[in-house]
C-alpha positions as CSV (number, residue, x, y, z in Angstrom):
1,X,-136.7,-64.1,-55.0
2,X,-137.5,-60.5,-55.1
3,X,-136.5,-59.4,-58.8
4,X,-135.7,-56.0,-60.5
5,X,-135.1,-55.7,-64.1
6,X,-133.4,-53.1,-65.9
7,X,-134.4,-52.9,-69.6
8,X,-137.7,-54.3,-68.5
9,X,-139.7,-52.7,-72.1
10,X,-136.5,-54.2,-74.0
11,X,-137.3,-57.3,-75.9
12,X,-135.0,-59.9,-73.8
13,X,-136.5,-57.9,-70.5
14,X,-140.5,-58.3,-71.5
15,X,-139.8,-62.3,-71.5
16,X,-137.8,-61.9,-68.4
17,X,-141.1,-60.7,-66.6
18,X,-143.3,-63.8,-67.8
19,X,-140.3,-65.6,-67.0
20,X,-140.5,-64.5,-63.2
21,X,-143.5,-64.4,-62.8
22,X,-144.2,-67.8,-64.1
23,X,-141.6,-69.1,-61.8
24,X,-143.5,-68.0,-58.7
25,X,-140.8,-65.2,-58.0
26,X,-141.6,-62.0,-57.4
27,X,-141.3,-59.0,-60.0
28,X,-140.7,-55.8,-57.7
29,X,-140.4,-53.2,-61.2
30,X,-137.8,-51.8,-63.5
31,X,-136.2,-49.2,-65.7
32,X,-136.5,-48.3,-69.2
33,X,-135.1,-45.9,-71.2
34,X,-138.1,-44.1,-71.7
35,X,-138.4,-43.0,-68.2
36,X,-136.7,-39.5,-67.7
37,X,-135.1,-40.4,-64.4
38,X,-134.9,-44.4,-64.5
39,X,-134.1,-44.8,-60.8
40,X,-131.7,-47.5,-60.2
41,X,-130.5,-47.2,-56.9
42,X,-134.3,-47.4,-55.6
43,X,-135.0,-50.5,-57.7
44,X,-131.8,-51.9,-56.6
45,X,-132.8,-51.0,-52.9
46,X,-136.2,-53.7,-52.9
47,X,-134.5,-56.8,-55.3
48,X,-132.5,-59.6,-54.1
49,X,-131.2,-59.6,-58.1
50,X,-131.5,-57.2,-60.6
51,X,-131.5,-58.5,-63.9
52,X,-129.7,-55.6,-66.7
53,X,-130.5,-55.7,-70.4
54,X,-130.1,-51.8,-71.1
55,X,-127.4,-50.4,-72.9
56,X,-123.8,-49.8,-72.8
57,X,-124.2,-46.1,-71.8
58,X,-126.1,-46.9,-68.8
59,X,-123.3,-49.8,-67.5
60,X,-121.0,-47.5,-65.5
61,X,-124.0,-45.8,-64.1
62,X,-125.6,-49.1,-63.1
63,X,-122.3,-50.5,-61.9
64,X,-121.4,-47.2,-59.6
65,X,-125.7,-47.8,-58.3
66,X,-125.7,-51.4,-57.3
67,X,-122.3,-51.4,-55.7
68,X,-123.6,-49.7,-53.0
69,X,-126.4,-52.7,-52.2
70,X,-127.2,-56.1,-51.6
71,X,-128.8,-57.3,-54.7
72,X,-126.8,-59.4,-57.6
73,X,-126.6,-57.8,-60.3
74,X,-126.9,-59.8,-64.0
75,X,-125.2,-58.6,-66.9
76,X,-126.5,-59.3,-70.1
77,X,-125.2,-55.5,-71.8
78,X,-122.7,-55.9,-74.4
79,X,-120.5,-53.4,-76.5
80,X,-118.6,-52.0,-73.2
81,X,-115.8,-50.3,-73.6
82,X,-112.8,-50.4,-71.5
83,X,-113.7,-47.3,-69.1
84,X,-117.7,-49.5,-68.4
85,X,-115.8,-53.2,-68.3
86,X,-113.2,-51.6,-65.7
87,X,-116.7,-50.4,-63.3
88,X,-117.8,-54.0,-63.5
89,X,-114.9,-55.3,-62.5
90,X,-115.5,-52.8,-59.7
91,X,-118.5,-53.9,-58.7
92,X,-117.5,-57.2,-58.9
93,X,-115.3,-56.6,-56.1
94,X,-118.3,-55.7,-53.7
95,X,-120.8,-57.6,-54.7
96,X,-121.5,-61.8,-57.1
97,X,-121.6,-60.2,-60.7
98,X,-122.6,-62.4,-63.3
99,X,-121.6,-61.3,-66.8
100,X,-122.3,-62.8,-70.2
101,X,-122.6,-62.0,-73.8
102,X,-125.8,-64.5,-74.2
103,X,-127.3,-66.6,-71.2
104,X,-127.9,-69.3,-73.1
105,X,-126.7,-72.8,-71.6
106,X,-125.4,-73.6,-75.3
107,X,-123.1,-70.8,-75.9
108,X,-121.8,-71.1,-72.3
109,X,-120.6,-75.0,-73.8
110,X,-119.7,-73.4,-77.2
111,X,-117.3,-71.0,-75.6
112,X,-115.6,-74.2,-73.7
113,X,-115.6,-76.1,-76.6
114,X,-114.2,-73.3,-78.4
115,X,-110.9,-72.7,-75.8
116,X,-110.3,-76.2,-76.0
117,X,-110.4,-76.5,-80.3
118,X,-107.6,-73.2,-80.4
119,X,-105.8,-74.9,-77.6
120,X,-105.4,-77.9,-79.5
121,X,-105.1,-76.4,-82.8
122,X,-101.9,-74.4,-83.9
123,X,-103.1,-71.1,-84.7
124,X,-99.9,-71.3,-87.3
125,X,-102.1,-74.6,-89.1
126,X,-105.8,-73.4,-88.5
127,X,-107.0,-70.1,-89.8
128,X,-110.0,-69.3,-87.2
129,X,-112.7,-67.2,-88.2
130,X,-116.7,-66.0,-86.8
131,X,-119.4,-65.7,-88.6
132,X,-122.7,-64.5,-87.1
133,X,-126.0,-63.2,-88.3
134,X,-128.9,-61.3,-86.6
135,X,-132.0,-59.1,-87.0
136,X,-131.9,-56.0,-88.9
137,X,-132.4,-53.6,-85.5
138,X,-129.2,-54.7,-84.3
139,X,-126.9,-52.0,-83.8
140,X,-123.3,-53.4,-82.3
141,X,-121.4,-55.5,-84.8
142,X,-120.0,-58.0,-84.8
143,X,-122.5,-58.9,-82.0
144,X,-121.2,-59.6,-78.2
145,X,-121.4,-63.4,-78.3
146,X,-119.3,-63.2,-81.5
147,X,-116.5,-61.3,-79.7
148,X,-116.5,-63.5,-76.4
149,X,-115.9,-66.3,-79.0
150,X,-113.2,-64.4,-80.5
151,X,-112.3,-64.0,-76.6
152,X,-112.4,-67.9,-75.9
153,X,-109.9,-68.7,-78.6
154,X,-107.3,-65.4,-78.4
155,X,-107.2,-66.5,-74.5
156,X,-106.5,-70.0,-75.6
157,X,-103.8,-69.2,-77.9
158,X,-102.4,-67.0,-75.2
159,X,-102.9,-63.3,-77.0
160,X,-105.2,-60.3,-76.8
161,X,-107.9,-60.1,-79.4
162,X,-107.4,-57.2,-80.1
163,X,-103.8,-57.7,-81.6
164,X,-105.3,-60.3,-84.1
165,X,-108.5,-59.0,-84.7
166,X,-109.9,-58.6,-88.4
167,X,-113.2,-57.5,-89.3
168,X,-115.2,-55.7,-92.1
169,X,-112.6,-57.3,-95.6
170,X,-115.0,-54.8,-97.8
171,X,-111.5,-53.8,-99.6
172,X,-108.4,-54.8,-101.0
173,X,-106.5,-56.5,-98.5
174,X,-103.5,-58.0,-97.7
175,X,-103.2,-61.9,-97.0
176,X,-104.6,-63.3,-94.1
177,X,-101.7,-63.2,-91.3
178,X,-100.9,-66.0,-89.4
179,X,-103.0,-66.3,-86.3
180,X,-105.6,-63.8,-87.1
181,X,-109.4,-64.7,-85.9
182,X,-111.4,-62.9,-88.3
183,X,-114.8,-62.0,-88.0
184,X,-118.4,-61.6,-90.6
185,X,-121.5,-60.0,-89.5
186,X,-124.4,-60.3,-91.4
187,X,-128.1,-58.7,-90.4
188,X,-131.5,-59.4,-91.6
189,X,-134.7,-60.1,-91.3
190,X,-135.7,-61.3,-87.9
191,X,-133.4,-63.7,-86.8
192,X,-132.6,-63.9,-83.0
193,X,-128.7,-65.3,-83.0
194,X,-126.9,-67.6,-85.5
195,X,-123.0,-68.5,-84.7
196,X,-120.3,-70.5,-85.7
197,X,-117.0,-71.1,-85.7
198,X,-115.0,-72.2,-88.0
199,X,-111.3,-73.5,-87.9
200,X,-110.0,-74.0,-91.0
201,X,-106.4,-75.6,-92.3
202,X,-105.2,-76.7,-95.6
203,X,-106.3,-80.0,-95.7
204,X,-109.8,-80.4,-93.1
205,X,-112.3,-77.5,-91.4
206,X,-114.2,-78.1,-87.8
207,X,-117.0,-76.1,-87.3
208,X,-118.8,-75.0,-84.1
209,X,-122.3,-73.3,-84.4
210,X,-125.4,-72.4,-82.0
211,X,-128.6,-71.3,-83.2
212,X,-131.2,-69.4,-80.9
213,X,-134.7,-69.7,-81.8
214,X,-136.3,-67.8,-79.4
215,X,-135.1,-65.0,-76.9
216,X,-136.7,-66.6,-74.1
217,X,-133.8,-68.9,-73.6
218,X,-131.9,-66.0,-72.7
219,X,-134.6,-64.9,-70.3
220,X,-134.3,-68.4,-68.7
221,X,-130.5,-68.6,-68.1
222,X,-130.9,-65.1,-66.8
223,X,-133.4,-65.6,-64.1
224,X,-131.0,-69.3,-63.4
225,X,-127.8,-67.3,-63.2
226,X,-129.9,-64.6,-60.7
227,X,-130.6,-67.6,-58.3
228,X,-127.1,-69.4,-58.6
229,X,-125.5,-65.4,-57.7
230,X,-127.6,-65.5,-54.2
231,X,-125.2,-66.3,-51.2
232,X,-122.0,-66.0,-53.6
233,X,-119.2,-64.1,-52.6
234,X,-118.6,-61.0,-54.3
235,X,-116.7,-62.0,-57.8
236,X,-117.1,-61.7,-61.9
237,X,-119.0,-65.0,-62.5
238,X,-119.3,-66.3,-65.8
239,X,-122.4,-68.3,-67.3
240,X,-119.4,-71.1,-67.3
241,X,-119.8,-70.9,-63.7
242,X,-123.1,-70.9,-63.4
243,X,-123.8,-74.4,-65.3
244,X,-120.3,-75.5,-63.6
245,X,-118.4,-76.0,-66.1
246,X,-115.3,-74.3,-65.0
């Protein structure tokens, strides 16, 4: 495969060039942020796939670029707001997308594991809440994978996160409502991803958690979720769908 990546000075897209290249693929270039003019239409233009760990500000522009091509685009971005998830989606529409909050094969089962545990736990019963932890440079809180976890249950209870949502308790509050899935961020040191999930009730807790040890596994379920996109009709693909699990 011909591969471009966007982000490629970032810390996930360094590993994603050893990654390619040790895969016998071939790494055509990319865009970082400290090129004036990072061209992506002309990167787009040579790649079978490009690979995208920028930033949020750059989505729409990226998604408005590679629409016009033939190469998948891979999402790893987070912190998009409505007006850059909506260009996605519009991409997605002419060309195989693939979108996640973390590539890595665990999460993708931890989010499927997680819509099943709110499904089969009354969200009147079991209080659900996130707690994550990463490095000090990170600057979106709570962090992307925390929020698709938050996704995973809200979807499985049947509401919108963002109705139930409760993050940042540094005050007085109020008692915890019914159904709210609340969420902790903690930053520090250099630590690449903790997660967990907890679901917690008056008389037991269950607990889900993932721990990344190294970036690179994100690097790897990139570069597998660029060769599962090739031949795919256009679509919003999932690393669920990638691993097949839905």
């Amino acid at each position: 495969m011909r591969i471009g990546i966007a982000g490629i000075t970032g810390r996930v897209g360094r590993l994603l060039a050893e990654e390619i290249l040790a895969a016998g693929d071939e790494l055509i270039g990319g865009t970082s942020r400290q090129q004036p003019n990072p061209d992506i239409v002309a990167l787009a233009a040579r790649c079978d796939a490009v690979i995208d760990f920028t930033h949020a500000d750059a989505v729409r522009r990226h998604a408005d670029a590679l629409a016009g091509g033939a190469a998948v685009w891979i999402l790893g971005t987070t912190g998009l707001d409505r007006a850059a998830q909506g260009a996605v989606a519009a991409a997605a529409a002419r060309l195989p997308v693939v979108q996640a909050a973390n590539f890595s094969p665990g999460v993708a089962l931890l989010l499927g594991l997680a819509r099943r545990m709110a499904a089969a736990l009354p969200a009147a019963d079991y209080d659900a809440e996130i707690l994550e932890m990463h490095h000090r440079q990170k600057r979106d809180a709570p962090s992307g994978t925390a929020l698709a976890l938050g996704e995973a249950v809200a979807e499985a209870r049947g509401v919108a996160l963002r109705d139930v949502r409760e993050s940042g308790r540094d005050r007085e509050t109020s008692p915890r409502p019914p159904g709210a899935i609340g969420f902790a961020a903690l930053r520090g040191g250099q630590i690449v991803g903790e997660h967990t999930l907890s679901f917690t009730a008056g008389n037991e807790q269950i607990s889900l958690g993932h721990r990344a040890f190294d970036r690179r596994v994100f690097a790897a379920g990139a570069l597998r979720a660029a060769r599962w996109a090739q031949g795919r009709p256009p679509g919003l693909y999932g690393m669920e769908d990638v691993l097949g699990l839905r």
